[in-house]
PyMOL commands that place a pseudoatom at each C-alpha (Angstrom):
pseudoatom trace, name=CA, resn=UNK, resi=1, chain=A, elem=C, hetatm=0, pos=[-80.669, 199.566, 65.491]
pseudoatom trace, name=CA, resn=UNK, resi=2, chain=A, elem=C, hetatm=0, pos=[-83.341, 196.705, 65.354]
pseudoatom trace, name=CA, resn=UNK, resi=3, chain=A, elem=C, hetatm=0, pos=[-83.589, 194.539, 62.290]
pseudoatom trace, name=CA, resn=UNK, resi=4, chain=A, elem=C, hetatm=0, pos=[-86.837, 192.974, 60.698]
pseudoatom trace, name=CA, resn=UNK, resi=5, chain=A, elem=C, hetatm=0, pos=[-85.235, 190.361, 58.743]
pseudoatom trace, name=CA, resn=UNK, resi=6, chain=A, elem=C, hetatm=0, pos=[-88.773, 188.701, 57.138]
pseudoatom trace, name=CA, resn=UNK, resi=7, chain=A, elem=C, hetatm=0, pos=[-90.007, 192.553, 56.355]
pseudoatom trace, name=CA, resn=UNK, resi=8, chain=A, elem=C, hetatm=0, pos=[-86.866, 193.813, 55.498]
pseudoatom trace, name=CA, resn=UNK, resi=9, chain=A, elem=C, hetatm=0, pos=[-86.635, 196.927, 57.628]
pseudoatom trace, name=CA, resn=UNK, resi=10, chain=A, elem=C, hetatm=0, pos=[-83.650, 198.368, 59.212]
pseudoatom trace, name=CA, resn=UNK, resi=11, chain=A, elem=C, hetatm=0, pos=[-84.654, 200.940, 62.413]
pseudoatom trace, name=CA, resn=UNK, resi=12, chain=A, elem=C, hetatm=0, pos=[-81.837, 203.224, 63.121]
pseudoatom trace, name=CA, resn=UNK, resi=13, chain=A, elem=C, hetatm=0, pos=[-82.916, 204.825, 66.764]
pseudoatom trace, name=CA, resn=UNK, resi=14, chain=A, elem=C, hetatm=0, pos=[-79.650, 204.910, 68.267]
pseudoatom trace, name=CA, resn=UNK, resi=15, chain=A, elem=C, hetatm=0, pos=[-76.033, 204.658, 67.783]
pseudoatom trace, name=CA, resn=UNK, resi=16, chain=A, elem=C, hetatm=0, pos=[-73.001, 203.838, 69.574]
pseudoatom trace, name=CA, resn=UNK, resi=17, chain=A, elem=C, hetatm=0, pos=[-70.162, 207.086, 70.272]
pseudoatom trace, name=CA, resn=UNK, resi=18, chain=A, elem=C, hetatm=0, pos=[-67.184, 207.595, 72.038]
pseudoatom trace, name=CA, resn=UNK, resi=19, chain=A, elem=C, hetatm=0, pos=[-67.160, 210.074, 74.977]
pseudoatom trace, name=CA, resn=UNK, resi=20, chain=A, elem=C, hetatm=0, pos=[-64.530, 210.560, 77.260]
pseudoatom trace, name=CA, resn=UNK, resi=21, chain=A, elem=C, hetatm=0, pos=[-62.978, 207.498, 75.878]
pseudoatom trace, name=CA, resn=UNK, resi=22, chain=A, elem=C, hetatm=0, pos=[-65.981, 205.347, 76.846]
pseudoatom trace, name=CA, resn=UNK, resi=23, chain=A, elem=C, hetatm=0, pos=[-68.714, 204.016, 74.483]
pseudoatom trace, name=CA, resn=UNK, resi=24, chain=A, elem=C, hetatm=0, pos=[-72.409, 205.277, 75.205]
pseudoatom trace, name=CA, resn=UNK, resi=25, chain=A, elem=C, hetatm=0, pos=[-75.665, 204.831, 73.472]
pseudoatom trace, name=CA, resn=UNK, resi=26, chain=A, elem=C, hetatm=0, pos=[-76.684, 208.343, 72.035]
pseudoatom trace, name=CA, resn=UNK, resi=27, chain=A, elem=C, hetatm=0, pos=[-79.529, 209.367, 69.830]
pseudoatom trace, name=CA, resn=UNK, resi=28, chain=A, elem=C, hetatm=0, pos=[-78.754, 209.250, 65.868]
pseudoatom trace, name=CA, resn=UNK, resi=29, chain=A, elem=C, hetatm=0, pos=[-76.820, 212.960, 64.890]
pseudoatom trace, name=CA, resn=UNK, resi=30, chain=A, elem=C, hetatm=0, pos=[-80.037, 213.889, 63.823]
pseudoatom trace, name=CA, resn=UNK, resi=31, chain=A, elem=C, hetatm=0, pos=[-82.384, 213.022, 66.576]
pseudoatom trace, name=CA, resn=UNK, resi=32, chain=A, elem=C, hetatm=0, pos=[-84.403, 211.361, 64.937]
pseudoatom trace, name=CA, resn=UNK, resi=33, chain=A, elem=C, hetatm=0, pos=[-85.415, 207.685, 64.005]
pseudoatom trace, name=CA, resn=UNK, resi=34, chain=A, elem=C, hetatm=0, pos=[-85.772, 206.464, 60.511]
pseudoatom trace, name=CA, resn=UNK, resi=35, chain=A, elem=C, hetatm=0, pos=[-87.174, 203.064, 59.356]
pseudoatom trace, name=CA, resn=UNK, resi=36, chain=A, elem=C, hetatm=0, pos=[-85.088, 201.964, 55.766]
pseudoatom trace, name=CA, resn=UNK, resi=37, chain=A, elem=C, hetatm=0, pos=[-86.316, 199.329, 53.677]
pseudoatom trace, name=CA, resn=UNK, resi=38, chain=A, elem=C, hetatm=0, pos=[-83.179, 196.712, 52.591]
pseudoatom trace, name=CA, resn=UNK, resi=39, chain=A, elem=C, hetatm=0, pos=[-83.692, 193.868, 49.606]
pseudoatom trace, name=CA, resn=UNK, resi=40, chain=A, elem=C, hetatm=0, pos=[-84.304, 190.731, 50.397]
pseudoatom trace, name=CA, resn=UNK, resi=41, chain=A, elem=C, hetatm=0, pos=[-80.803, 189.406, 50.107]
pseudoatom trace, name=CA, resn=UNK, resi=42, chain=A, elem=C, hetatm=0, pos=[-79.641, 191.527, 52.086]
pseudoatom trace, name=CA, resn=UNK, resi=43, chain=A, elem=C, hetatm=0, pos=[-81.937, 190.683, 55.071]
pseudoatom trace, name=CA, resn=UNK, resi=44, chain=A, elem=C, hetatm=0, pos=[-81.488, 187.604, 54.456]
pseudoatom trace, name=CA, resn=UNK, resi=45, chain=A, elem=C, hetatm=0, pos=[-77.411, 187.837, 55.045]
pseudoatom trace, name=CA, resn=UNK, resi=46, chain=A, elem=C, hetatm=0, pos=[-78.341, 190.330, 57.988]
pseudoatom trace, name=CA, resn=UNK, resi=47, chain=A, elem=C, hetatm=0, pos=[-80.562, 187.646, 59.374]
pseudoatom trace, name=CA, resn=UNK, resi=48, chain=A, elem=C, hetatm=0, pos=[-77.603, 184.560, 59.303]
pseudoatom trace, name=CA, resn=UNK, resi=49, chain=A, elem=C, hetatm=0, pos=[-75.371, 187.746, 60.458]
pseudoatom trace, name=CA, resn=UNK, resi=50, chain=A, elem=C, hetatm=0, pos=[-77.609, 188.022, 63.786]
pseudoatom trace, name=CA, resn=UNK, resi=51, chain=A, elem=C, hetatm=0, pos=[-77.878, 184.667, 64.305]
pseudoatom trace, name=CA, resn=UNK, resi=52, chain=A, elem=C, hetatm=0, pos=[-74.120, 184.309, 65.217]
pseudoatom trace, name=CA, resn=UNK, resi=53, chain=A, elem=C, hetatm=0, pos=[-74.010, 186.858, 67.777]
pseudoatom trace, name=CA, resn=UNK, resi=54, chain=A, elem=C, hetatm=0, pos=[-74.648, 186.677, 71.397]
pseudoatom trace, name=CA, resn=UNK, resi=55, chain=A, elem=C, hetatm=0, pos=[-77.212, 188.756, 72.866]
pseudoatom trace, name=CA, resn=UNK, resi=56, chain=A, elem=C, hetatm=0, pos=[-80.277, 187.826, 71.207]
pseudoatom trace, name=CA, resn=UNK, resi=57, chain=A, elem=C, hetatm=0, pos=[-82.558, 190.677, 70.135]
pseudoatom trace, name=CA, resn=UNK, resi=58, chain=A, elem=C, hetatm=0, pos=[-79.782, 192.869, 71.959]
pseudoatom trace, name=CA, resn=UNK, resi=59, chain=A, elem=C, hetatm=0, pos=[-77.101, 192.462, 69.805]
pseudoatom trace, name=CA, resn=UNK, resi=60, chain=A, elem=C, hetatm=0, pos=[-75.093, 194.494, 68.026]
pseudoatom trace, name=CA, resn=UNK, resi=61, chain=A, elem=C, hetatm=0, pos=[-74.515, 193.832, 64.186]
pseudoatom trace, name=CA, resn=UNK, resi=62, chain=A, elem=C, hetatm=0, pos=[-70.750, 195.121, 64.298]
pseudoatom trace, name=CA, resn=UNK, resi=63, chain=A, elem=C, hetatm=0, pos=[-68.849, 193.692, 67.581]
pseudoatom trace, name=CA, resn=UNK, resi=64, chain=A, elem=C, hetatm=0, pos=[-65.446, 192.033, 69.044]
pseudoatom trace, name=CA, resn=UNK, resi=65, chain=A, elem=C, hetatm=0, pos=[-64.928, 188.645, 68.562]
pseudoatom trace, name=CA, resn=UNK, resi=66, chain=A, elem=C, hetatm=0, pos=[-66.311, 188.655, 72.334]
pseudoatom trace, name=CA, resn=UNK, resi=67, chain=A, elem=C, hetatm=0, pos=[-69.444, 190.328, 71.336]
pseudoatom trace, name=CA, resn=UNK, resi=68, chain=A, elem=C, hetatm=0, pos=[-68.437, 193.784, 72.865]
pseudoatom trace, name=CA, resn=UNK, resi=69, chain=A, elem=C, hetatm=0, pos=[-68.856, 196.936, 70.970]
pseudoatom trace, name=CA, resn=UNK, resi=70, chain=A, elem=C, hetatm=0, pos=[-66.587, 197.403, 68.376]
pseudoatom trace, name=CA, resn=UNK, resi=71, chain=A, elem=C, hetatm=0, pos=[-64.922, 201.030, 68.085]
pseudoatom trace, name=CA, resn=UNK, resi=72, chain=A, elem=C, hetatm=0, pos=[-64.658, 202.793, 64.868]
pseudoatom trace, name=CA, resn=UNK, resi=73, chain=A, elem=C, hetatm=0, pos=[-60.595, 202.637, 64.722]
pseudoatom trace, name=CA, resn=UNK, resi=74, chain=A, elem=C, hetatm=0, pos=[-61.160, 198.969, 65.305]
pseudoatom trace, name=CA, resn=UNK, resi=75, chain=A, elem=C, hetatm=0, pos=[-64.282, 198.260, 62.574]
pseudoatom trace, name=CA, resn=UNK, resi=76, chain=A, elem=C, hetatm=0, pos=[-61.820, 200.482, 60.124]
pseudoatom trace, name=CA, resn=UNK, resi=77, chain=A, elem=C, hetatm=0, pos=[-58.581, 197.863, 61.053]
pseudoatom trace, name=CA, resn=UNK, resi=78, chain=A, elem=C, hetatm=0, pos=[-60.702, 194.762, 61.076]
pseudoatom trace, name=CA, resn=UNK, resi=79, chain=A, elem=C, hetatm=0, pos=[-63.374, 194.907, 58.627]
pseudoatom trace, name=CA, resn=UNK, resi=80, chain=A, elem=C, hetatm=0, pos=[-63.679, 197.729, 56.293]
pseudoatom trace, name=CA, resn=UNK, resi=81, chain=A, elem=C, hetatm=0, pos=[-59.882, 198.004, 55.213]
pseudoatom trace, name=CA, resn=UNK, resi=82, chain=A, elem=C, hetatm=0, pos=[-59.361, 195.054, 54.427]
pseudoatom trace, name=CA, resn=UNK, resi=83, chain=A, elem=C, hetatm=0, pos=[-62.110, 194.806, 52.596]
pseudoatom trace, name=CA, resn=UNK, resi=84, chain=A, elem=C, hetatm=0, pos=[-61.470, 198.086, 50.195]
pseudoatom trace, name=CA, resn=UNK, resi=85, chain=A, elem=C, hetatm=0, pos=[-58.119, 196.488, 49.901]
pseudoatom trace, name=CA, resn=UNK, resi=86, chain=A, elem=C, hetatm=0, pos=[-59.385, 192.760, 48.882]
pseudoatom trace, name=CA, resn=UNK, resi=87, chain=A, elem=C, hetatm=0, pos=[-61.474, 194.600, 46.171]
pseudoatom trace, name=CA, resn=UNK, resi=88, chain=A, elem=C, hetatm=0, pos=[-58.509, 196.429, 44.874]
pseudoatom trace, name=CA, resn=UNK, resi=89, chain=A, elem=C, hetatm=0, pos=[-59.427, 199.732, 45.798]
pseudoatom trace, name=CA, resn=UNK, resi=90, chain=A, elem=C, hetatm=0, pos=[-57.305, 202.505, 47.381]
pseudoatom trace, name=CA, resn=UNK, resi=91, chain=A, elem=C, hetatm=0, pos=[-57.929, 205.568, 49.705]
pseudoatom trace, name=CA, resn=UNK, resi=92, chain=A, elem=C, hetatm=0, pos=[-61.788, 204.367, 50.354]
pseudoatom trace, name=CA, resn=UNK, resi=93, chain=A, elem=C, hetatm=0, pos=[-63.775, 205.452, 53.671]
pseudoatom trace, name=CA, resn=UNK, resi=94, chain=A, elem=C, hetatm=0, pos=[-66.945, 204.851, 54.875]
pseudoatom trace, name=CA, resn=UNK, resi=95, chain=A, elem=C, hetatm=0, pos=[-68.064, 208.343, 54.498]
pseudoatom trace, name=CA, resn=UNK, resi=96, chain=A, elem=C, hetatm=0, pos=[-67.556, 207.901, 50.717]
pseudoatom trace, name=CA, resn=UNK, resi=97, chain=A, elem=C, hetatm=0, pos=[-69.332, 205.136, 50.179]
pseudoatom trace, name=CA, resn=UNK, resi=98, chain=A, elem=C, hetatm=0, pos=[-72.105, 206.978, 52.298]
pseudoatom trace, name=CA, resn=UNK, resi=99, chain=A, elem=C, hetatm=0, pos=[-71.942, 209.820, 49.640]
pseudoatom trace, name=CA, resn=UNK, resi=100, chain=A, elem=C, hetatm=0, pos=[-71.870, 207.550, 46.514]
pseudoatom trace, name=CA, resn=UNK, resi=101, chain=A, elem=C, hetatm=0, pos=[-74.826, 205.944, 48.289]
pseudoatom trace, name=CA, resn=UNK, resi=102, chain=A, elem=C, hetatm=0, pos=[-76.590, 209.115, 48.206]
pseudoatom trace, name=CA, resn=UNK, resi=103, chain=A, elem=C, hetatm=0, pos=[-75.335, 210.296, 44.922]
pseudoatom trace, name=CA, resn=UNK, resi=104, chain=A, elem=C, hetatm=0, pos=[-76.823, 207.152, 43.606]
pseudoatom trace, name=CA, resn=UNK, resi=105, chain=A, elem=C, hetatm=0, pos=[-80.143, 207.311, 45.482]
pseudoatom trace, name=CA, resn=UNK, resi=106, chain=A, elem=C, hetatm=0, pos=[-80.671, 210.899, 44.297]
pseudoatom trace, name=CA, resn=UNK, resi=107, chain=A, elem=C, hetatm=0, pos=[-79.914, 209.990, 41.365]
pseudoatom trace, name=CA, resn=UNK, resi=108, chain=A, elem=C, hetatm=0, pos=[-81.961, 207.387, 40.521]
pseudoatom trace, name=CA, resn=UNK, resi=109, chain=A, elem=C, hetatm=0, pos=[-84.876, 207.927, 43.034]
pseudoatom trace, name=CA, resn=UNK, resi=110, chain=A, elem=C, hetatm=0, pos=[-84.622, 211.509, 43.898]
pseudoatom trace, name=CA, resn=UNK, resi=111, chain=A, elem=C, hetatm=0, pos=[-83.229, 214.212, 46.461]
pseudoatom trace, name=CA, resn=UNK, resi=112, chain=A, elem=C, hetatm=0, pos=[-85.850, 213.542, 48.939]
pseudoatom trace, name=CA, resn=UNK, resi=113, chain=A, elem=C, hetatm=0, pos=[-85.332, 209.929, 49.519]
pseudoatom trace, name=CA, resn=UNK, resi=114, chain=A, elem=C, hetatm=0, pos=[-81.706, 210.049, 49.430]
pseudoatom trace, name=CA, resn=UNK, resi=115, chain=A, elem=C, hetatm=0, pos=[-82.149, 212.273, 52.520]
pseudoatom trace, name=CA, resn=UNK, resi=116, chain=A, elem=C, hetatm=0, pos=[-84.710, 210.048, 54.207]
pseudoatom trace, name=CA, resn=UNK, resi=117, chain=A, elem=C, hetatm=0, pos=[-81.999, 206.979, 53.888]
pseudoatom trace, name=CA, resn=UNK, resi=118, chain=A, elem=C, hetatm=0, pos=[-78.912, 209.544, 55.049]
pseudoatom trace, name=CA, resn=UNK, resi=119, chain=A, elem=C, hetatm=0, pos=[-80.936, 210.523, 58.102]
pseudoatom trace, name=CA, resn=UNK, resi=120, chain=A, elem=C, hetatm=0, pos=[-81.221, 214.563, 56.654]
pseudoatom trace, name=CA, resn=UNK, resi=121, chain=A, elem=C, hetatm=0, pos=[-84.035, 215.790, 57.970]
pseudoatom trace, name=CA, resn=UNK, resi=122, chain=A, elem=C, hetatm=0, pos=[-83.558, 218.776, 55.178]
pseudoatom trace, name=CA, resn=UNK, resi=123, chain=A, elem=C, hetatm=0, pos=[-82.499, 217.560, 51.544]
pseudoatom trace, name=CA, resn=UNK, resi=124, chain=A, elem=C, hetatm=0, pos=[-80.803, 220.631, 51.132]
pseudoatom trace, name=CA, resn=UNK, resi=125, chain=A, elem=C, hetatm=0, pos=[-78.107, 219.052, 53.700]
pseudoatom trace, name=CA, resn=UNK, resi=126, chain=A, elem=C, hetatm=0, pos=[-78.076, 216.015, 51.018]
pseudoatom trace, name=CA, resn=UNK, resi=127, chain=A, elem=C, hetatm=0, pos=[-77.668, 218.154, 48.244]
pseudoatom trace, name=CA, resn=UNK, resi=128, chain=A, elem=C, hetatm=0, pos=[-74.819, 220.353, 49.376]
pseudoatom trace, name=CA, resn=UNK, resi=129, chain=A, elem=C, hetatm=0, pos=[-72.749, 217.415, 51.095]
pseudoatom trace, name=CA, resn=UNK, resi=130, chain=A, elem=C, hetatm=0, pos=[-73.700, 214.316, 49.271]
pseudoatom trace, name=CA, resn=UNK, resi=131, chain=A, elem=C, hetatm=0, pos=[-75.630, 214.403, 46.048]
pseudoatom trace, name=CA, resn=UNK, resi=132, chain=A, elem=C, hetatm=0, pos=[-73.146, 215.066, 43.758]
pseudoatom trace, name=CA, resn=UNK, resi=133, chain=A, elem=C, hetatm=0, pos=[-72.970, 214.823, 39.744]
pseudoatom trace, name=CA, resn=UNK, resi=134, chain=A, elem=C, hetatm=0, pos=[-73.334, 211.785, 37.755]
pseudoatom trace, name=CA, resn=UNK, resi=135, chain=A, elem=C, hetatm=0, pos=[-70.860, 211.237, 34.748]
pseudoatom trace, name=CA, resn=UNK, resi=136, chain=A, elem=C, hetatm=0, pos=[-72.640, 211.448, 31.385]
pseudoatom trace, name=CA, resn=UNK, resi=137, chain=A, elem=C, hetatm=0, pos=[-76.048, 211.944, 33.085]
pseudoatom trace, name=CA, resn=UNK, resi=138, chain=A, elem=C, hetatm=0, pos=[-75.749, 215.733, 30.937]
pseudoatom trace, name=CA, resn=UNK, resi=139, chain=A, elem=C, hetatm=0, pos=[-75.634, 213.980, 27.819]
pseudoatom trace, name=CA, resn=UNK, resi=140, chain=A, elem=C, hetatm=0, pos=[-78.421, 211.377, 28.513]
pseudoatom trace, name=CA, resn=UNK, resi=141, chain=A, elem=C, hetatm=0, pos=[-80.770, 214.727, 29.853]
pseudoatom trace, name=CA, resn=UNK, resi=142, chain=A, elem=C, hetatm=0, pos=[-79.490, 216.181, 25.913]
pseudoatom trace, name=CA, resn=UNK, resi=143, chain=A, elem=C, hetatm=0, pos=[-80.137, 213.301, 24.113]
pseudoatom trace, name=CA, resn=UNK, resi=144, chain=A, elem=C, hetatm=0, pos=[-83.245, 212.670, 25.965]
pseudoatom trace, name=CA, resn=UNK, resi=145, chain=A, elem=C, hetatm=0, pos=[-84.773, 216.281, 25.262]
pseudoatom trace, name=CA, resn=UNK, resi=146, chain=A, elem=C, hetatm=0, pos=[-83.764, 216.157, 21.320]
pseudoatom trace, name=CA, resn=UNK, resi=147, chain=A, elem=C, hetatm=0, pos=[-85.809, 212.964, 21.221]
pseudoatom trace, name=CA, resn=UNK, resi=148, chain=A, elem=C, hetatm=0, pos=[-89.092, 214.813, 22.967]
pseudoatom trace, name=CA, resn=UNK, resi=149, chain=A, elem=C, hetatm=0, pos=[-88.371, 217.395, 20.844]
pseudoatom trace, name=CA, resn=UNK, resi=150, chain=A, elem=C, hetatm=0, pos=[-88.442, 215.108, 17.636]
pseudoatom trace, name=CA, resn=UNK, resi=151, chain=A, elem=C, hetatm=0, pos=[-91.447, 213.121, 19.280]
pseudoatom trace, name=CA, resn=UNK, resi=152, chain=A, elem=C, hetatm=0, pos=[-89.959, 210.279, 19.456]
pseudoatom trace, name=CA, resn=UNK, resi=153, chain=A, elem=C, hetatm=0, pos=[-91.155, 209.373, 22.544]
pseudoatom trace, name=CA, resn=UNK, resi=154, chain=A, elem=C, hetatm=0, pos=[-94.793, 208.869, 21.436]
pseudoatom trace, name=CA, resn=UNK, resi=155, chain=A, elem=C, hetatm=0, pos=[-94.061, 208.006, 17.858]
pseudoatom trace, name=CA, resn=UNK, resi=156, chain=A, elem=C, hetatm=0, pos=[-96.977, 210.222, 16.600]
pseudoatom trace, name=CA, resn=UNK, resi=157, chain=A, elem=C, hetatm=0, pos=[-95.441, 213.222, 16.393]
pseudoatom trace, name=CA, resn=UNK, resi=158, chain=A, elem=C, hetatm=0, pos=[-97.465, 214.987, 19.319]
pseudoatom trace, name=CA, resn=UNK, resi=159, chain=A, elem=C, hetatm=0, pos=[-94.708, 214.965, 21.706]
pseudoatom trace, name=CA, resn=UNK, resi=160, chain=A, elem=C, hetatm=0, pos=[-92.042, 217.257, 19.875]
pseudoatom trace, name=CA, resn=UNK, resi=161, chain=A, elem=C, hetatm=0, pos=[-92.505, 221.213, 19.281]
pseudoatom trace, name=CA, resn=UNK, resi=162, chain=A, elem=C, hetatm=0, pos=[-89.570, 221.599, 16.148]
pseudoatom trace, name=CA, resn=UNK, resi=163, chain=A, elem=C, hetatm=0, pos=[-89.362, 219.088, 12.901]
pseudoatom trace, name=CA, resn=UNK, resi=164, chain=A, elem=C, hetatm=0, pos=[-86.308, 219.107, 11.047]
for i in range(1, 164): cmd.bond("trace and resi %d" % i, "trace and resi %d" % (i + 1))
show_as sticks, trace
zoom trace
C-alpha cells in the first residue's frame, strides 16, 4: 500500500497474509489494484502516522513496536479491541465496520463506488455481502415521492401528476 499524503490517495497493490505460519506479500483477494481517494484530515494523520515508522517509503502503516509486520491476531489484541472497547462498543470486527463502510458508501454515493472502495470488481458481490438496508431510508423514498407527486419540488406545480 503506498500513500500520497499531499494528493490524498491511498494505492492498495498488495497485502500482507499468513501462509504456512509465515507472513508473505500477496496480491489484494481480488487481483487487482485500486487507487482510493481519503479527506484531507485523514492524510494528514496518515502522513504524521508514516513519519514515525522506520523504513521510509517501505514502511508499513500497521507494525510491531520494532517495525515488523504486525499479524492480524496481534492488530485485533493491540489496536482495534481496545479501541471498540474505549468507545463503548461491544462484539465489533473489522469486517463490520468494512460492511457499514459500504452500506454507507452505497448509500449515499451509490453501488458502484462502494465496490470500487471494497476492491469488488462486480457490485453485485457488494450488494449481496455488504450493501445492506438503511433505517428509515423507506420512509424518506415515501415522503420524498408524495412531495414530487404534489410538486413540491419545483413549486409550480409541473413536477406532480395527482392534486388533492
Amino acid at each position: 500500500m503506498d500513500i500520497d499524503v499531499s494528493g490524498g490517495f491511498v494505492l492498495v497493490d498488495e497485502n500482507l497474509a499468513e501462509a504456512n505460519g509465515s507472513l508473505v506479500f500477496d496480491t489484494p483477494k481480488s487481483h487487482q489494484k485500486r487507487l482510493l481517494r481519503v479527506g484531507p484530515s485523514l492524510a494528514k494523520r496518515l502522513g504524521r502516522h508514516l513519519e514515525t515508522l522506520p523504513g521510509g517509503d517501505d514502511a508499513l502503516l500497521f507494525t510491531t513496536p520494532g517495525g515488523k509486520p504486525l499479524r492480524y491476531n496481534q492488530w485485533r489484541k493491540a489496536y482495534f479491541d481496545p479501541a471498540v472497547s474505549a468507545a463503548g462498543l461491544t462484539d465489533v470486527t473489522p469486517h463490520d465496520l468494512r460492511a457499514s463502510h459500504g452500506t454507507w458508501v452505497a448509500d449515499r454515493y451509490g453501488v458502484m463506488t462502494a465496490a470500487h472502495r471494497l476492491g469488488h470488481s462486480n457490485a453485485s458481490v457488494t450488494t449481496r455481502h455488504y450493501a445492506r438496508p438503511v433505517a428509515g431510508r423507506d420512509d424518506q423514498v415515501a415522503e420524498a415521492a408524495d412531495t414530487w407527486l404534489h410538486g413540491a419540488d419545483t413549486g409550480d406545480g409541473s413536477a406532480g401528476a395527482v392534486s388533492d
